[in-house]
C-alpha positions in Angstrom: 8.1 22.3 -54.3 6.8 22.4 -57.5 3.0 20.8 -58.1 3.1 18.2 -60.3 0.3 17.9 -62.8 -2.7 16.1 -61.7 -5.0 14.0 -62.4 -8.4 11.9 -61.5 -8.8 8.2 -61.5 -10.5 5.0 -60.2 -8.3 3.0 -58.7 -8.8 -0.9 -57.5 -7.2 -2.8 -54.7 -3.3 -4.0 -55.1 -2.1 -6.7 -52.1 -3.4 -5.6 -48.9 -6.8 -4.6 -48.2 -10.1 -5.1 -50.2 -12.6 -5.5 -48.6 -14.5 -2.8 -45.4 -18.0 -2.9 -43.7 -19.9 -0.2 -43.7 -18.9 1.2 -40.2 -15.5 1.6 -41.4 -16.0 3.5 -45.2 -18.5 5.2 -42.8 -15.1 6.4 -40.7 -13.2 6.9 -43.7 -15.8 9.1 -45.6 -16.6 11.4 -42.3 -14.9 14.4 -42.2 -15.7 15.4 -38.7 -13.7 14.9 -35.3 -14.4 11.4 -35.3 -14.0 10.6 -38.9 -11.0 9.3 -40.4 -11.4 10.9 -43.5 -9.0 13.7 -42.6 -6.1 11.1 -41.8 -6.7 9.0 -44.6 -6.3 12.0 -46.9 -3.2 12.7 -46.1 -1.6 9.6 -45.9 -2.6 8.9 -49.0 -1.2 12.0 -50.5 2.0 10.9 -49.6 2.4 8.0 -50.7 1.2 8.8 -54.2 4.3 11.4 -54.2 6.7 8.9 -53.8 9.8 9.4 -54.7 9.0 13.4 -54.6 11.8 15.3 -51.9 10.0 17.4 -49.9 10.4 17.6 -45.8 7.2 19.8 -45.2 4.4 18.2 -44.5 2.4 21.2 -44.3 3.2 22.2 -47.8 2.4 19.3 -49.0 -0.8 19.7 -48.0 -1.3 22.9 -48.9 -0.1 22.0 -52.6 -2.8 19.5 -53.3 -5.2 21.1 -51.2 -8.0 20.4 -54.0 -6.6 16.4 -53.5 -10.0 14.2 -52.8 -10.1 10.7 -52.3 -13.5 8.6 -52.5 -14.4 5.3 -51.6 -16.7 3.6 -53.9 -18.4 0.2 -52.9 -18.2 -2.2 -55.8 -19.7 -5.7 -55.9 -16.8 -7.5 -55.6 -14.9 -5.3 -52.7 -13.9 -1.1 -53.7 -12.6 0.8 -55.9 -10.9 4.3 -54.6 -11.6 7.3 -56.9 -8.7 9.9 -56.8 -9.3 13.7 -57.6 -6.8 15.8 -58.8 -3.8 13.6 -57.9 -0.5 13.7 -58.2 0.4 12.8 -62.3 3.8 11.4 -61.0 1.9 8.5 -59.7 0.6 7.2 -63.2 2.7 6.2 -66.2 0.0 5.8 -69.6 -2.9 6.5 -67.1 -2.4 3.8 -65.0 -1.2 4.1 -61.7 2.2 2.8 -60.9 1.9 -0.9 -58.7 4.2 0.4 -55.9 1.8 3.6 -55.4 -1.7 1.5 -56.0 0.4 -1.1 -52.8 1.2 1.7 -50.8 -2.4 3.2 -51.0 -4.3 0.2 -49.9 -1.0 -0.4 -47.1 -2.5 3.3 -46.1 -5.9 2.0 -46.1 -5.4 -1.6 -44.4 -3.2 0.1 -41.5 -5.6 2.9 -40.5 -8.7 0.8 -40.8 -7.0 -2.0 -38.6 -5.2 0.6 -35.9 -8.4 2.5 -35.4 -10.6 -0.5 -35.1 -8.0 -2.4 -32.4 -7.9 1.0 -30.6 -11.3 2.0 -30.2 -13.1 -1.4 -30.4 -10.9 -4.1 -29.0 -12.0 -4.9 -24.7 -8.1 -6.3 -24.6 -6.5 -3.3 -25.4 -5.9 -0.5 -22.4 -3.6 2.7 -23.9 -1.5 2.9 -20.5 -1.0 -0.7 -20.0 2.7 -1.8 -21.8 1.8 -5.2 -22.6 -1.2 -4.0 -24.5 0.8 -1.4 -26.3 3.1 -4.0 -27.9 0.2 -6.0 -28.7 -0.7 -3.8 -30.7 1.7 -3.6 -32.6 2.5 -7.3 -33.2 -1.1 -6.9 -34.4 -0.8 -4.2 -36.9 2.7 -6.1 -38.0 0.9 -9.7 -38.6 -2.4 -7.8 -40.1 0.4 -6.1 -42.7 2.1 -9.6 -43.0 5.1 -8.6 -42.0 5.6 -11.4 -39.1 6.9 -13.8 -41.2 7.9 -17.7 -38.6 10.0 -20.1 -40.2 12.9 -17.2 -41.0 16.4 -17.0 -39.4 17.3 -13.4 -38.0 18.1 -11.6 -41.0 16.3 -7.8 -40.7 18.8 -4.7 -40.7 17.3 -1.6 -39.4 19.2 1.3 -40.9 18.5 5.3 -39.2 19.8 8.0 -40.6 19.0 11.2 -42.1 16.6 12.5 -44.8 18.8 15.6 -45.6 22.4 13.7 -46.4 25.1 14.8 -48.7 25.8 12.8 -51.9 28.7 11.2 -50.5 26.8 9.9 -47.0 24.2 8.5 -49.7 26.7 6.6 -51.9 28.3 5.6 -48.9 24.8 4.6 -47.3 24.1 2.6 -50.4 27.9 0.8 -50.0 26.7 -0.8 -46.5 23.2 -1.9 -48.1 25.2 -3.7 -50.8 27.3 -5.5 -48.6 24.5 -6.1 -46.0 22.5 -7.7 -49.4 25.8 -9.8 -50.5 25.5 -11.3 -47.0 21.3 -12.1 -47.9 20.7 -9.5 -45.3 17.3 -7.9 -45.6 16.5 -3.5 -44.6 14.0 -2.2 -42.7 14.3 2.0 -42.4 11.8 4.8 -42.2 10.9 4.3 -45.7 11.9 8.4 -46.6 15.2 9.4 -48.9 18.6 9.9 -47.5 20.0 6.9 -45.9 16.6 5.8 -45.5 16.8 4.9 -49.3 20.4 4.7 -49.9 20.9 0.6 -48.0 17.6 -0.2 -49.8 19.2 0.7 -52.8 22.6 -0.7 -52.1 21.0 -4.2 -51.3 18.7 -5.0 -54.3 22.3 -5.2 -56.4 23.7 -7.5 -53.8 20.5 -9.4 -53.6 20.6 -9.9 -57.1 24.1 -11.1 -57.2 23.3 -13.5 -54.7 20.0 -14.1 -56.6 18.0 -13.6 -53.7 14.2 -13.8 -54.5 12.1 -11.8 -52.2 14.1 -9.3 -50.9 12.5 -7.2 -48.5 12.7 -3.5 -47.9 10.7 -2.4 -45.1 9.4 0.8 -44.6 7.5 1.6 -40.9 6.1 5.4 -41.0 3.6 7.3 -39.1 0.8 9.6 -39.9 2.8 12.8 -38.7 5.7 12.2 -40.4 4.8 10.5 -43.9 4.2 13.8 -45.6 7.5 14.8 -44.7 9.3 11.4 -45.7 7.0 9.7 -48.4 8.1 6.2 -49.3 11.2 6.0 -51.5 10.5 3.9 -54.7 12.4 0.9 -53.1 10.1 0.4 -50.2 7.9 -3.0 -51.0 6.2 -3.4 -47.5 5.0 -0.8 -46.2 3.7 0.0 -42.3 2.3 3.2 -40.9 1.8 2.8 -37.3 -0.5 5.2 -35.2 2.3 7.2 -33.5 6.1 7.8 -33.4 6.4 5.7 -29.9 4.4 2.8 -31.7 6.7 3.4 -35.0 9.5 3.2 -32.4 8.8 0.2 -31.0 7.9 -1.6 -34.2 11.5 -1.0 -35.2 13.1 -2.7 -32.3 10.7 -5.5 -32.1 11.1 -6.6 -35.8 14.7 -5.9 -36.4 17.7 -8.0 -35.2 19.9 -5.2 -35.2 20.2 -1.4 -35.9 22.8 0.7 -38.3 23.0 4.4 -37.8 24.1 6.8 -40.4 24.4 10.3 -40.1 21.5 12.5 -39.7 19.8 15.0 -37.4 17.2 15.5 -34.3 14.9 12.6 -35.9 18.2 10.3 -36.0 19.4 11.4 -32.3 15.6 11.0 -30.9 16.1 7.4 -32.5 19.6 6.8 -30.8 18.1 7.8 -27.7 15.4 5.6 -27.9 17.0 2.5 -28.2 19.9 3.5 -25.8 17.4 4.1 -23.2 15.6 1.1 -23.6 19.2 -1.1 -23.9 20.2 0.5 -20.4 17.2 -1.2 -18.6 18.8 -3.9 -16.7 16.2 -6.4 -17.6 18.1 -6.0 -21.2 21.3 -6.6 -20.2 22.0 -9.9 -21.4 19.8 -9.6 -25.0 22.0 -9.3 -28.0 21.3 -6.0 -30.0 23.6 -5.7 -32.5 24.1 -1.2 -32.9 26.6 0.2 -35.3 27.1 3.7 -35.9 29.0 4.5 -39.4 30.0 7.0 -41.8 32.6 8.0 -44.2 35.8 9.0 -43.0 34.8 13.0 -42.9 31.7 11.6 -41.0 34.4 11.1 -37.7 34.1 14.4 -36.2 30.3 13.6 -36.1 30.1 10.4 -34.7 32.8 11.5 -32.1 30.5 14.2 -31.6 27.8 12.0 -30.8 29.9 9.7 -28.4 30.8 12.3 -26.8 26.9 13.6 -26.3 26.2 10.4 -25.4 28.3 9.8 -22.8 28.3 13.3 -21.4 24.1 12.5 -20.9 23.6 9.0 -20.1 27.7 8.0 -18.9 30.1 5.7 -20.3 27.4 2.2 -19.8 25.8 3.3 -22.7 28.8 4.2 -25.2 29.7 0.3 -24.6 26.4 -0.5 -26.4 27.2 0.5 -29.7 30.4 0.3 -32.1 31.9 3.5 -34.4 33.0 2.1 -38.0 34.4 4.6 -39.9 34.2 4.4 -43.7 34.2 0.0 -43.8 31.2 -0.9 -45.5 32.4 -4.9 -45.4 33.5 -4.9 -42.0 29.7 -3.0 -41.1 28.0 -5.9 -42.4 30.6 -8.6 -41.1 29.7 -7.5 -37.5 26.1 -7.0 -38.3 26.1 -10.7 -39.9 28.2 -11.9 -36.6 25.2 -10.2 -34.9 22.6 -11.9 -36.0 24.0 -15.3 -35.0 24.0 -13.9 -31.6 20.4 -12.9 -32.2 20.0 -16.8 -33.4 21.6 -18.3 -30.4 20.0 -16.2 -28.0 16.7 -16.5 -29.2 16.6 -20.2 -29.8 17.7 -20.5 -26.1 15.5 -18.7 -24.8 12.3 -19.7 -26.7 11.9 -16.4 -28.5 10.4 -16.3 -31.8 12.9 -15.3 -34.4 10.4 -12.7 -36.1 9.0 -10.4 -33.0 11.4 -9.3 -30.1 9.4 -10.6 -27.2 12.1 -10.5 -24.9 12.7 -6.7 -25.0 11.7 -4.9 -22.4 10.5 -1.4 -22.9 9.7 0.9 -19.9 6.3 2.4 -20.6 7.9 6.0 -20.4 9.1 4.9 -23.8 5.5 3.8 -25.2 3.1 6.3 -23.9 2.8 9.1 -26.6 3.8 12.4 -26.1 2.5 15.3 -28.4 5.1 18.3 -28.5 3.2 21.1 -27.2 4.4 24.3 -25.9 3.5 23.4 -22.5 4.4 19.9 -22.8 8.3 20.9 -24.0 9.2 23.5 -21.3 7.7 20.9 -18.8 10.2 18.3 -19.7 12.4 16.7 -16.8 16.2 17.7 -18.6 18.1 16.9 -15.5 20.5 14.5 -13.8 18.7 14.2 -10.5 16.5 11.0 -11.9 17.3 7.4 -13.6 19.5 7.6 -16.6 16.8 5.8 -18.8 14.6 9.0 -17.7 17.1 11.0 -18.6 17.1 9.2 -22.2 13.1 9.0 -22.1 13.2 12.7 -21.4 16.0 13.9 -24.5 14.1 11.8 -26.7 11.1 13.8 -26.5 12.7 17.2 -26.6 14.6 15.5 -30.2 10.5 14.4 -30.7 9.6 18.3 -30.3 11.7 19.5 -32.5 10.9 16.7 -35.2 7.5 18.2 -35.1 8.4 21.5 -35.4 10.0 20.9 -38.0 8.6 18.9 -40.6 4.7 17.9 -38.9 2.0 19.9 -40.0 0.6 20.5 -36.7 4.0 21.1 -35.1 5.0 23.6 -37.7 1.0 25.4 -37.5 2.2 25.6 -33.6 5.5 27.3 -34.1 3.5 29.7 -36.7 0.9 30.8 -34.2 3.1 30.7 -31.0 6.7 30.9 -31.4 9.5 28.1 -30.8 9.2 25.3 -28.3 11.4 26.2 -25.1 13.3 23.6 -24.3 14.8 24.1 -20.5 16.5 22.7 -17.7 20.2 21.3 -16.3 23.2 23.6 -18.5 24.9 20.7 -17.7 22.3 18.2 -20.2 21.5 21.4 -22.8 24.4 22.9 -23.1 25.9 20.0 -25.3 22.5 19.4 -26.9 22.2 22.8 -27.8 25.8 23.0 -29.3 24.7 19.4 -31.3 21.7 21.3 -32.5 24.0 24.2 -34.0 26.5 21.7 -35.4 23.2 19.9 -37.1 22.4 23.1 -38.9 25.3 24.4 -40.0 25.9 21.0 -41.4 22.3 21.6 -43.2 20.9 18.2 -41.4 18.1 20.0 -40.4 16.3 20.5 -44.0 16.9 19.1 -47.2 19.6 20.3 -49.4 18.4 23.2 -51.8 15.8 24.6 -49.4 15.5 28.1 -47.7 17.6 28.8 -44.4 16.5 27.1 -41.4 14.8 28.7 -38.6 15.0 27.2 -35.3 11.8 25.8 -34.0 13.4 26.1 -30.7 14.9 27.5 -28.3 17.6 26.4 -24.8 16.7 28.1 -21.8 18.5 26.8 -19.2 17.9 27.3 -16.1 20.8 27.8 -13.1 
């Protein structure tokens, strides 16, 4: 990646957060263990590259590593004062709105998610219902949680490192889904993250929809990887991928995936698994899988994963639509009246999924380690939702080696995560894998030759 110029600036608050006590700039300004300063930092690096392609976090960093940012009481609230930053985020000197937005989002959702975890007596990190508390919290803090809406939010999954052609096609479903006053919520990077956004500002503004939303939910370890693409306009970073996860599922009302790699397939295992629980079995979740018509062989290849791992129950939870953009959004817009009926029966509100229920094996964190990957459960002998809990984190592992600074430092120092168990599990994840990087899903487009930041051992 090439550095941009840079450049130094004070900077005041735009639409979410402008005013902290003193324990909290305290936080922010400490560089220690404790502090937040560190996080903060980085977060905010990212955000003022928007737009900028670049799937290493670590380089990132290491680009602007003379990158400071300051907070500077003022009378009336604070003022941030940016050294050597990124010049793509100012135009004339002054700093582009959907940067400034982003910055205080960055702000408001650390302060808030570090205050509620360390300070709150309600909240208990093993105990489920405080877990999605949380995030309701974080969601209705960032203004998000919006009553009085009908069912309307698309999440889209896919990959950062697409072809042109997955990308225009991408932006053909957002366009319909926008024709149909549908609204997107993604992971806020490029790829088919950005192309739906895209798609459905022109079909919101041939429907002259005011307010169209394009939600982005991100998280610390992976933002410097996939900085917010210019469309994002709310933007979320949540403490953790499980709480990023989750926040996806309880906002949307139903899920499009596109095409992508190990951060798209740790996704479809998520929600699969949590789908499978029988407590779920009656809640309308509206899951499409699509692609253009060369994108067949991968989608078959992912039915055929799927059902090879976790059996034929939870194929029947999702539809393949191959290269139909209109009849995507017809049978997510049949979808959501599902969602409308259901929820209105039971009581639910239309804006947070209450009635999900998500196994705690699905919220607890896990942090790829060495140890932590060769000790993963990757056999048969155990539920199938464990089985799905279980992939999930081995697709986690190799996110982080991948593209999060501290998984990549990790690799560096000590070699590839071993991933091991049952042939009969990673034997068709490890062919998957292959397929992923000869299809160059693993990296974006232009850059160096991946290296595997893992490696199958299975065991007999």
């Amino acid at each position: 990646m090439i550095k941009d110029p840079v450049v130094s600036a004070l900077v005041s608050p735009e639409g979410s957060l402008e005013v902290l006590s003193s324990h909290e700039v305290n936080l922010l300004k400490d560089k220690g263990e404790g502090g937040l300063y560190r996080l903060f930092r980085q977060c905010a690096l990212a955000v003022l590259n928007t737009g900028v392609e670049t799937d290493d976090c670590k380089e990132l960093m290491e680009s602007y590593e003379d990158f400071d940012i300051r907070l500077i009481p003022q009378p009336r609230g604070l003022k941030l004062e940016l050294i050597n930053a990124p010049a793509s985020a100012f135009v004339d000197g002054e700093m582009l709105t959907a940067n400034r937005e982003h910055l205080f989002s960055v702000l408001r959702d650390i302060v808030h998610a570090h205050s509620t975890l360390t300070s709150s007596p309600w909240f208990r990190s093993d105990n489920p219902d405080d877990i999605t508390n949380l995030i309701f919290h974080i969601l209705r803090n960032a203004r998000v949680l919006r009553p009085g809406r009908q069912p309307d939010m698309v999440v889209c999954w896919g990959g950062h490192s697409i072809s042109r052609e997955e990308y225009q096609y991408s932006k053909d479903v957002g366009h319909e889904l926008g024709l149909r006053e549908l609204h997107i919520c993604t992971g806020c990077g490029p790829g088919a993250m950005k192309g739906p956004m895209k798609g459905a500002t022109i079909g919101h503004a041939k429907q002259r929809v005011k307010g169209g939303r394009y939600i982005g939910i991100t998280e610390p370890g992976i933002i410097g990887a996939e900085a917010p693409n210019p469309i994002v306009n709310e933007l979320i970073i949540m403490p953790d991928i499980e709480k990023r996860l989750e926040a996806f599922v309880r906002v949307g009302h139903g899920v499009i995936v596109f095409p992508g790699g190990v951060g798209t397939a740790e996704e479809i295992l998520y929600l699969l698994g949590i789908l499978l629980h029988p407590d779920n079995a009656e809640v309308p979740f509206p899951l499409v899988f699509s692609g253009r018509k060369e994108n067949a062989e991968y989608f078959e290849m992912i039915d055929e994963f799927i059902r090879n791992a976790l059996g034929d129950e939870a194929a029947n939870k999702y539809q393949i639509i191959i290269d139909d953009p209109v009849r995507v959004a017809q049978v997510m817009k049949a979808g959501m009246d599902e969602v409308t009926t259901y929820r209105r029966a039971m009581q639910d509100a239309y804006y947070f999924n209450w009635m999900l229920k998500i196994d705690p094996v699905f919220q607890l964190p896990f942090e790829p380690t060495h140890a932590s990957m060769r000790a993963l459960q990757l056999h048969r002998n155990q539920p199938v939702h464990l089985v799905a809990a279980n992939l999930r984190k081995a697709f986690s592992g190799i996110v982080a080696g991948n593209v999060k600074e501290q998984g990549i430092r990790q690799v560096q120092a000590k070699g590839p995560f071993e991933i091991c168990g049952d042939p009969t599990l990673l034997n068709p994840l490890e062919q998957m894998l292959q397929a992923f990087i000869e299809q160059n899903r693993m990296k974006l487009p232009g850059s160096s030759q991946y290296i595997p930041s893992y490696r199958i051992v299975n065991q007999s």
